[in-house]
N, C-alpha and C positions, 0 to 999 in steps of 0.2 A: 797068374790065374789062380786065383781060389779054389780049392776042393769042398764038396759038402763036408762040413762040421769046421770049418776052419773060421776064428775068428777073423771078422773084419778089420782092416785097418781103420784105426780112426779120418776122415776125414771132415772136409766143409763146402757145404754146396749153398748157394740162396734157394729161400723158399719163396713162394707164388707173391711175395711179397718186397723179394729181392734181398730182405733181410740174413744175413749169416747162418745156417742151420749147422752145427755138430752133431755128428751120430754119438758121442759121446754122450750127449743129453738126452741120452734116450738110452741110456745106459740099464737093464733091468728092464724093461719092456719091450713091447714088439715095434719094430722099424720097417716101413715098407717103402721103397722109392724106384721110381719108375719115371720114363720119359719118354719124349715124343721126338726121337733124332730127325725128324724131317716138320718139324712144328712151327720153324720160324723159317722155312725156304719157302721161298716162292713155289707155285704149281701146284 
């Protein structure tokens, strides 16, 4: 678990494109990522 001020780990999620996304690459700017846990269930 993360505390506020703690740097993130690096890691890699696909983006809305499926393509590879690094938060690294976004290194010096603002990153915001968010999702929808129940997005691709049924109901």
């Amino acid at each position: 678990m993360l505390t506020e001020g703690t740097t993130a780990p690096d890691f890699t999620v696909p983006d809305h494109d499926g393509a590879p996304t690094t938060l690294s690459d976004f290194r010096g700017r603002w990153a915001l990522l968010w999702w929808y846990p129940k997005a691709d269930t049924p109901g």
